[in-house]
PAFI-402820 format. One record per residue: residue number from 1; residue in one letter; y, x, z of N, C-alpha, C in turn. Coordinates in nm, 4 decimals. Example, Ala and Ser with C-alpha at 12.3 -4.5 7.8 and 13.67 -1.06 7.14 Angstrom:
<nodes>
NODE pos code       ny       nx       nz      cay      cax      caz       cy       cx       cz
NODE   1    A  -0.5690   1.3190   0.7800  -0.4500   1.2300   0.7800  -0.3300   1.3200   0.7800
NODE   2    S  -0.2250   1.2850   0.7080  -0.1060   1.3670   0.7140   0.0030   1.2900   0.7870
</nodes>
This chain:
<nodes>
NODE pos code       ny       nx       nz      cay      cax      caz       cy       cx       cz
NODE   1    X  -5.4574   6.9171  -0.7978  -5.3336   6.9533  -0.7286  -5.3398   6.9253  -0.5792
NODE   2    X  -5.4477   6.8665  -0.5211  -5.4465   6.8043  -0.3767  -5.4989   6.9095  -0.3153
NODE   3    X  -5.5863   6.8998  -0.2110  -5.6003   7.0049  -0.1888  -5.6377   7.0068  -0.0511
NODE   4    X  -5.6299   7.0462   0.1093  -5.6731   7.0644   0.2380  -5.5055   7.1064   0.3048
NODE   5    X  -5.5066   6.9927   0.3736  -5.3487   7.0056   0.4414  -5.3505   7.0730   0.5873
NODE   6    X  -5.5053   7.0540   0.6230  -5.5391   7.1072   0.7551  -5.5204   7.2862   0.8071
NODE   7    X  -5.5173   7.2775   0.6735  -5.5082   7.4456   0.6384  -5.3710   7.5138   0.6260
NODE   8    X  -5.2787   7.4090   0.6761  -5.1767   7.4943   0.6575  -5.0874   7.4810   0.8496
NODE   9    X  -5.0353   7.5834   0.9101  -4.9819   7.6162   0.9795  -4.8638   7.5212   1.0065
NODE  10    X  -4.8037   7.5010   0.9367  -4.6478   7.4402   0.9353  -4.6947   7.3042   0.8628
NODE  11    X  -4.8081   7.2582   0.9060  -4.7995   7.1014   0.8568  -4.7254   6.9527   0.8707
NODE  12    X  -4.7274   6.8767   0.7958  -4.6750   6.7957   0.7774  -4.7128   6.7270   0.8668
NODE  13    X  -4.8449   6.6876   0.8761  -4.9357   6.5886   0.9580  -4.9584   6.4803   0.9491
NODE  14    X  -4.8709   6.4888   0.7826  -4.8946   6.3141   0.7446  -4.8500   6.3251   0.6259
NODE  15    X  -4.7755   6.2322   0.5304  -4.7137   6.2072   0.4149  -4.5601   6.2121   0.4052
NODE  16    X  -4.4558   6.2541   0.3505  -4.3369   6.2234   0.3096  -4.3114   6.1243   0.2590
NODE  17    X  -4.1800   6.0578   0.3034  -4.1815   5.9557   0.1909  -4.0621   6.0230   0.1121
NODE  18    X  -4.1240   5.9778  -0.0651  -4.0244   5.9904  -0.1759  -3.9849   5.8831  -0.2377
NODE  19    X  -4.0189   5.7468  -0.1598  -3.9932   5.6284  -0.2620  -3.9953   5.4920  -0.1575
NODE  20    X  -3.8502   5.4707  -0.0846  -3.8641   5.4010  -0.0113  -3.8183   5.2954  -0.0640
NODE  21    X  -3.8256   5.2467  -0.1633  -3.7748   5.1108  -0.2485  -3.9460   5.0907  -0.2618
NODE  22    X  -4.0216   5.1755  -0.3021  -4.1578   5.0726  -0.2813  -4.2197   4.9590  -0.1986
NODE  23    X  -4.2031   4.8839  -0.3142  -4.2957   4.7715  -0.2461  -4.4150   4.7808  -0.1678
NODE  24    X  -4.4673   4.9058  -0.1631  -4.5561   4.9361  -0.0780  -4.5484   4.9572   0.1001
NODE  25    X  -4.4053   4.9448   0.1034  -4.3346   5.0373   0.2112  -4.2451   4.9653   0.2624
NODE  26    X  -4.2677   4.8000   0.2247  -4.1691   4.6826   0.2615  -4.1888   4.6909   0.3895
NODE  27    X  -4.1237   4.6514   0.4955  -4.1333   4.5964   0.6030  -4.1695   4.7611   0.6847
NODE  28    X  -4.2304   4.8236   0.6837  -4.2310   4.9745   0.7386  -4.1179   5.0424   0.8314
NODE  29    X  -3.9892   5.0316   0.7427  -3.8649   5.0681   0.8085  -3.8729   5.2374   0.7268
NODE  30    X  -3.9570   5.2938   0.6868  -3.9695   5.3979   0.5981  -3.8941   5.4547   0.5424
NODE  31    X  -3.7966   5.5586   0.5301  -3.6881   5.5938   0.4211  -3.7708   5.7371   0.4079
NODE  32    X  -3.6743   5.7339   0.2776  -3.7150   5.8772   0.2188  -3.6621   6.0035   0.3039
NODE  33    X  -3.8144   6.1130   0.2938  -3.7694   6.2037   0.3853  -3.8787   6.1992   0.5169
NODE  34    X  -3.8934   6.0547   0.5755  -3.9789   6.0366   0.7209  -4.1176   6.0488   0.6726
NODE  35    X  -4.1949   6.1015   0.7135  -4.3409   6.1094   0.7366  -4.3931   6.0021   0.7965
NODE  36    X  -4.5119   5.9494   0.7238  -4.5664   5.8605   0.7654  -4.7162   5.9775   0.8197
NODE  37    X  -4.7032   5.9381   1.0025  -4.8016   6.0320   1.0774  -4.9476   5.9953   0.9743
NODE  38    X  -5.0492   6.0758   0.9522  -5.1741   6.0802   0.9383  -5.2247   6.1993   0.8918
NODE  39    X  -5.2303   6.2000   0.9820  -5.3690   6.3969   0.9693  -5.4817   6.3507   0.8792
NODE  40    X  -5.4668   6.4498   0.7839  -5.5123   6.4466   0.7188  -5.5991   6.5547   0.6475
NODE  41    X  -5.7380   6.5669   0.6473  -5.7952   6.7115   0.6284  -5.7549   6.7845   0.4532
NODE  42    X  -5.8502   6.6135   0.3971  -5.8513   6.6554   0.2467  -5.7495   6.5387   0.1594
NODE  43    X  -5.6932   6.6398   0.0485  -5.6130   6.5106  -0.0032  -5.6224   6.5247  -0.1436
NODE  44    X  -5.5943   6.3971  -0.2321  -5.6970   6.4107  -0.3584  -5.4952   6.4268  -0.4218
NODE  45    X  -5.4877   6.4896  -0.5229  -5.3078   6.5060  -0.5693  -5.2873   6.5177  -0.7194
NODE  46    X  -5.2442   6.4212  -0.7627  -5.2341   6.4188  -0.9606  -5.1399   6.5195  -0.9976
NODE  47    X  -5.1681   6.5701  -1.0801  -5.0796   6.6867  -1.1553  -4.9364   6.6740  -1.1342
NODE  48    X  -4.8788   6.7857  -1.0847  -4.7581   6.7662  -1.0578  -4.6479   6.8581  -1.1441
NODE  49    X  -4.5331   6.8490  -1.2155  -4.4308   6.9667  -1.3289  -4.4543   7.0959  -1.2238
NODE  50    X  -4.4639   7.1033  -1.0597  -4.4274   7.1802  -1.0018  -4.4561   7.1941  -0.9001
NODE  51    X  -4.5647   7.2534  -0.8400  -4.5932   7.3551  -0.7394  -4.5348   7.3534  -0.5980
NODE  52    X  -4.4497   7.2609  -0.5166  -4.4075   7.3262  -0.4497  -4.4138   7.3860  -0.2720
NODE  53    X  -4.4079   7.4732  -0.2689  -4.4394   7.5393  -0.1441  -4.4491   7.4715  -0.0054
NODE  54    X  -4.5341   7.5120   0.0830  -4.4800   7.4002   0.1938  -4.3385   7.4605   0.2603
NODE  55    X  -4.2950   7.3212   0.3462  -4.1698   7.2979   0.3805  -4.0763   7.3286   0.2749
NODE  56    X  -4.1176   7.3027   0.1753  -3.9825   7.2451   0.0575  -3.8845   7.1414   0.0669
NODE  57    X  -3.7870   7.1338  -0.0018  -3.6964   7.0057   0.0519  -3.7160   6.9320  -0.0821
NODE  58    X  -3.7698   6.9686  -0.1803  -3.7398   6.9070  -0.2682  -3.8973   6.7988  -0.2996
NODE  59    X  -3.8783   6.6929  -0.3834  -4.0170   6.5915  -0.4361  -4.0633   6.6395  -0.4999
NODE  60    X  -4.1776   6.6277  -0.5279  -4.2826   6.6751  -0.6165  -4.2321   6.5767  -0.7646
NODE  61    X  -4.2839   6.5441  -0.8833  -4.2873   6.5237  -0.9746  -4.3997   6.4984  -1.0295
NODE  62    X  -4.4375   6.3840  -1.0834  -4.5822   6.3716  -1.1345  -4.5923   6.4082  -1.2925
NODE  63    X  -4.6386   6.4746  -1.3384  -4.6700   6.5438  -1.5038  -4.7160   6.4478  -1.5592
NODE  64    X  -4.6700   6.3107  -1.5910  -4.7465   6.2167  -1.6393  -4.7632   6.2895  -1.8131
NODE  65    X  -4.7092   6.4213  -1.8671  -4.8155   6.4774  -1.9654  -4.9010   6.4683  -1.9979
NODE  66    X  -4.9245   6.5310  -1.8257  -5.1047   6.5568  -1.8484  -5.1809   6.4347  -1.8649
NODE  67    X  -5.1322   6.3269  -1.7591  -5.1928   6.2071  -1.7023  -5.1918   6.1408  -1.8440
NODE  68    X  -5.0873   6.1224  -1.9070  -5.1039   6.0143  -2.0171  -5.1031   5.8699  -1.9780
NODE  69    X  -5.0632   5.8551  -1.9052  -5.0961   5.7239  -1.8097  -4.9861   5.6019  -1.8494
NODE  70    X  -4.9838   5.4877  -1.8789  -4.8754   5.3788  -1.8745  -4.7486   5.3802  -1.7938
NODE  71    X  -4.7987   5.4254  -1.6400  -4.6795   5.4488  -1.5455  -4.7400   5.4832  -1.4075
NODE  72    X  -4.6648   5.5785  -1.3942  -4.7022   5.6204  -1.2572  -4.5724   5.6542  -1.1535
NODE  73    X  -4.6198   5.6238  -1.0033  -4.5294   5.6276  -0.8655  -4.4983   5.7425  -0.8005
NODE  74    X  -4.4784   5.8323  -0.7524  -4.5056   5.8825  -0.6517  -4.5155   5.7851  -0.5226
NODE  75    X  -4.5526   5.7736  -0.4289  -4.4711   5.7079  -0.2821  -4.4711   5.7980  -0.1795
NODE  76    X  -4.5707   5.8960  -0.1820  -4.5252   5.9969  -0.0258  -4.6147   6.1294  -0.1222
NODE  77    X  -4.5696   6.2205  -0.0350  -4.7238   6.3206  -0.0552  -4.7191   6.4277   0.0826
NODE  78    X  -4.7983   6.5411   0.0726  -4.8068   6.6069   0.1689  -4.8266   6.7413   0.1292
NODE  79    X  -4.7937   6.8688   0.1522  -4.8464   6.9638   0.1060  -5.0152   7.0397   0.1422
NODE  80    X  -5.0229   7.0797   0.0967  -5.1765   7.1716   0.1005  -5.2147   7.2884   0.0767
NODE  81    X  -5.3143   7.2973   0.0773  -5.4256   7.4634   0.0102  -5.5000   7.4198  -0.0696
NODE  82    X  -5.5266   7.4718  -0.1800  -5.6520   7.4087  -0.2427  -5.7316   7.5210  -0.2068
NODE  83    X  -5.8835   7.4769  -0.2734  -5.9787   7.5834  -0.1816  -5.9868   7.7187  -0.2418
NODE  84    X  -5.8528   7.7320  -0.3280  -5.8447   7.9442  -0.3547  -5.7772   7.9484  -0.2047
NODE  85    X  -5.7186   7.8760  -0.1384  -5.5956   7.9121  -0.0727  -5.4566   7.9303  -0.1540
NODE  86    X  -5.4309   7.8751  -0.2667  -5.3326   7.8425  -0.3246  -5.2829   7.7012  -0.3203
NODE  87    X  -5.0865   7.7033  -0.2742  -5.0226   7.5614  -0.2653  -5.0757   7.4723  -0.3401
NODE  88    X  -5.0669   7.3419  -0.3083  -5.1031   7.1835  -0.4142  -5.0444   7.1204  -0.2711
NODE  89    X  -5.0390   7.0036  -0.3625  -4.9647   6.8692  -0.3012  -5.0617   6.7466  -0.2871
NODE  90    X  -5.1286   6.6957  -0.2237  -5.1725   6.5725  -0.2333  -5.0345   6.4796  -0.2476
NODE  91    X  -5.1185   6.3972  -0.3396  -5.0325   6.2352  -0.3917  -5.0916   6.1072  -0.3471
NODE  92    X  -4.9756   6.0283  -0.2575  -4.9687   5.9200  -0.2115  -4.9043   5.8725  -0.3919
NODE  93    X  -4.9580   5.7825  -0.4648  -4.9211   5.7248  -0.5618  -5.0160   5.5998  -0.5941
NODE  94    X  -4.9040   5.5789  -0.7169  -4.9348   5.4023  -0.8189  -4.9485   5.4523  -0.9444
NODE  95    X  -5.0609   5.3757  -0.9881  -5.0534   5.3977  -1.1106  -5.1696   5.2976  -1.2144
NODE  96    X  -5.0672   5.2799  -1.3774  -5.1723   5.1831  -1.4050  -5.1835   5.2626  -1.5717
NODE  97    X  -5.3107   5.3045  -1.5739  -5.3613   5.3580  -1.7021  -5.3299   5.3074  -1.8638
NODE  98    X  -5.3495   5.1782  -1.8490  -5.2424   5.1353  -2.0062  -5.1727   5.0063  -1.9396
NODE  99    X  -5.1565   4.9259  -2.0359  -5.0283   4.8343  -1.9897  -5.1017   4.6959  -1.9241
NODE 100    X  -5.2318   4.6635  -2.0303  -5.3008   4.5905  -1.9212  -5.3836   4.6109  -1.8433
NODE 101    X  -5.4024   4.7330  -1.8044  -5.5317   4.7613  -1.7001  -5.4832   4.7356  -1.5705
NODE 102    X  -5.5937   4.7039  -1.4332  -5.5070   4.6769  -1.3216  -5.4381   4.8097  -1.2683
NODE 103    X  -5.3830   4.7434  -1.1894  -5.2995   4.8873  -1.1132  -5.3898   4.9642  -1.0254
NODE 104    X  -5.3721   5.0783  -0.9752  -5.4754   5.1149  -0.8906  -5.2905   5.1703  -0.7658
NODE 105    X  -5.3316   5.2025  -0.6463  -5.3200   5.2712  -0.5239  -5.4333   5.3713  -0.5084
NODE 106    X  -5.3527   5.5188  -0.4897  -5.4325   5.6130  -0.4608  -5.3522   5.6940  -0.3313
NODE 107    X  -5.3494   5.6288  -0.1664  -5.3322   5.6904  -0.0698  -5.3160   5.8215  -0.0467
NODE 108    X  -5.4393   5.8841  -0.1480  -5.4569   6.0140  -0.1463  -5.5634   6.1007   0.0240
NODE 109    X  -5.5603   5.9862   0.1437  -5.5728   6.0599   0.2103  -5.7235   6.0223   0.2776
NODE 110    X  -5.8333   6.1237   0.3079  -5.9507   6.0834   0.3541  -5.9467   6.0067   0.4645
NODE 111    X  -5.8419   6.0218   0.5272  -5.8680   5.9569   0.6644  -5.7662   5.8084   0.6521
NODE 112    X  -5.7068   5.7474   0.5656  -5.6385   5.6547   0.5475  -5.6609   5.5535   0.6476
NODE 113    X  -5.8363   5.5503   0.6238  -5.9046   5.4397   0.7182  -5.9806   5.4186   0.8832
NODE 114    X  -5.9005   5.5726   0.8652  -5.9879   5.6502   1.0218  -5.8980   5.5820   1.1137
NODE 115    X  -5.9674   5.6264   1.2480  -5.9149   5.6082   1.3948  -5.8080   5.6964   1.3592
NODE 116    X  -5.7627   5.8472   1.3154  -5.6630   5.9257   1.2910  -5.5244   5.8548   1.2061
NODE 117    X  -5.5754   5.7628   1.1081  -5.4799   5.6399   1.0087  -5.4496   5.5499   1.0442
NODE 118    X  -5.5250   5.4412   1.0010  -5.5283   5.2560   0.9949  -5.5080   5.2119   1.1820
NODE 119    X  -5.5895   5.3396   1.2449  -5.6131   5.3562   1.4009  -5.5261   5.4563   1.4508
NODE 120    X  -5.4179   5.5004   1.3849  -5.3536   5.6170   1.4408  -5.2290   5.5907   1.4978
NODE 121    X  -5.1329   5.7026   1.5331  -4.9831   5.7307   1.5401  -4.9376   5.6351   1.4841
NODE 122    X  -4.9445   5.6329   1.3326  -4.8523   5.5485   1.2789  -4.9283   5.3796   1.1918
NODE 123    X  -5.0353   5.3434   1.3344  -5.1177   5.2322   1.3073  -5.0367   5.1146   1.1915
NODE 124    X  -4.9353   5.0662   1.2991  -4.8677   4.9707   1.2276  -4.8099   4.9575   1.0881
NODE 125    X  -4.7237   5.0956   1.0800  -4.6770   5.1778   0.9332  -4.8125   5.1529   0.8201
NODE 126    X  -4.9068   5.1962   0.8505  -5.0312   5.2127   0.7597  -5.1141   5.0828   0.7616
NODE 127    X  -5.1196   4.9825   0.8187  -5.1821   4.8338   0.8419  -5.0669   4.8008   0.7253
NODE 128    X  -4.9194   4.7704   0.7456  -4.8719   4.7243   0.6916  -4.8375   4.7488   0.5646
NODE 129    X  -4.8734   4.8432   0.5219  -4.8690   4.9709   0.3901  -4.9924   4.8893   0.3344
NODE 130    X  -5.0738   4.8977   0.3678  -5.2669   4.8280   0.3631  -5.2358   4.6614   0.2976
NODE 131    X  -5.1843   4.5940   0.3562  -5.1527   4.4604   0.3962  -5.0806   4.3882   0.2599
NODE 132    X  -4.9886   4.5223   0.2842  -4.8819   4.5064   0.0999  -4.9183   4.5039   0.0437
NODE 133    X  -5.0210   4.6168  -0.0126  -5.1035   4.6607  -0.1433  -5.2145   4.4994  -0.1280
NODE 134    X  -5.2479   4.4815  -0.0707  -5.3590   4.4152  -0.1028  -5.2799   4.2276  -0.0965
NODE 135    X  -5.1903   4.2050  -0.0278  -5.1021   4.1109  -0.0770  -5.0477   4.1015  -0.2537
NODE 136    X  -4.9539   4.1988  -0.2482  -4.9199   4.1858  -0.3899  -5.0177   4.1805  -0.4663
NODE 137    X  -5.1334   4.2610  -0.4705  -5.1976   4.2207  -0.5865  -5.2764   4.0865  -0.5957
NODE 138    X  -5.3094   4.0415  -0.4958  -5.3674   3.8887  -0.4778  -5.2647   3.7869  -0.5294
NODE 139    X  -5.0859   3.8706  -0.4875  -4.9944   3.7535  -0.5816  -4.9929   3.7434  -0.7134
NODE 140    X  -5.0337   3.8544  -0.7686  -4.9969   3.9341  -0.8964  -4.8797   3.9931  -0.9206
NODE 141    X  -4.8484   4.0676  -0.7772  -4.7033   4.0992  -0.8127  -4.7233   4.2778  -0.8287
NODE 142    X  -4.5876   4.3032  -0.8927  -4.5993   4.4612  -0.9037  -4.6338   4.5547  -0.7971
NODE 143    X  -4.6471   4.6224  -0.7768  -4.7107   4.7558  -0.7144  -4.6122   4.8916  -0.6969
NODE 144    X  -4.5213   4.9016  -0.8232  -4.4089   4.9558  -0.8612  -4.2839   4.9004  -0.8353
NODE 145    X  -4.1926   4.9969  -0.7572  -4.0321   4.9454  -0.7157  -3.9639   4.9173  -0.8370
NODE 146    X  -3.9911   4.9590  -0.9993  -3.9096   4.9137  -1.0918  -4.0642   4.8896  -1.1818
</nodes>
């Protein structure tokens, strides 16, 4: 579902946020709706109920169907091309495969760690995004806003 965001005209240039109660997104100032800046070429995106176009207003939805997964997040995503040149969404998400496996963070974005990310526009936003994830789990705390 992810796909090449570089490829689209009317880009985002970064991530949406859909989940500003994440603990991922503490301290950020982040609400749902704001883009967190990071250009981003390629983006990796978990199955989503729905397709949707760029500049949509609406969130994507994760098909945890397909996934089968214990539980999964959204926290931002971005729209794309995949390489027909057909819409997909890269996924900023959480997710933990059964109930005791660890959690994983999947950014979704190649450049997370680039001078363009961790070094970018929205340095601080994404250090502190970085900082969380790897805090909480050293506390053992959730990863997930519920």
């Amino acid at each position: 579902s992810g796909g090449y965001a570089d490829r689209l005209s009317n880009r985002l240039d970064g991530f949406k946020v859909a989940s500003e109660n994440s603990p991922l997104l503490k301290g950020t100032g982040l609400k749902n709706g704001d883009v967190i800046k990071l250009p981003t070429s390629e983006t990796d995106g978990a199955p989503v109920k729905k397709i949707l176009l760029p500049g949509s207003t609406e969130i994507p939805e994760i098909d945890n169907d397909k996934l089968n997964f214990y539980k999964t997040e959204l926290v931002a995503f971005d729209f794309t091309l995949n390489p027909y040149n057909k819409p997909g969404i890269g996924t900023f998400i959480v997710f933990k495969k059964t109930e005791t496996s660890g959690t994983v963070v999947n950014t979704s974005s190649d450049n997370w760690c680039s001078f363009l990310g961790i070094g970018g526009k929205d340095k601080t936003k994404i250090q502190a995004i970085t900082k969380n994830m790897i805090d909480l789990s050293l506390n053992h705390q959730s990863l997930f806003k519920s």
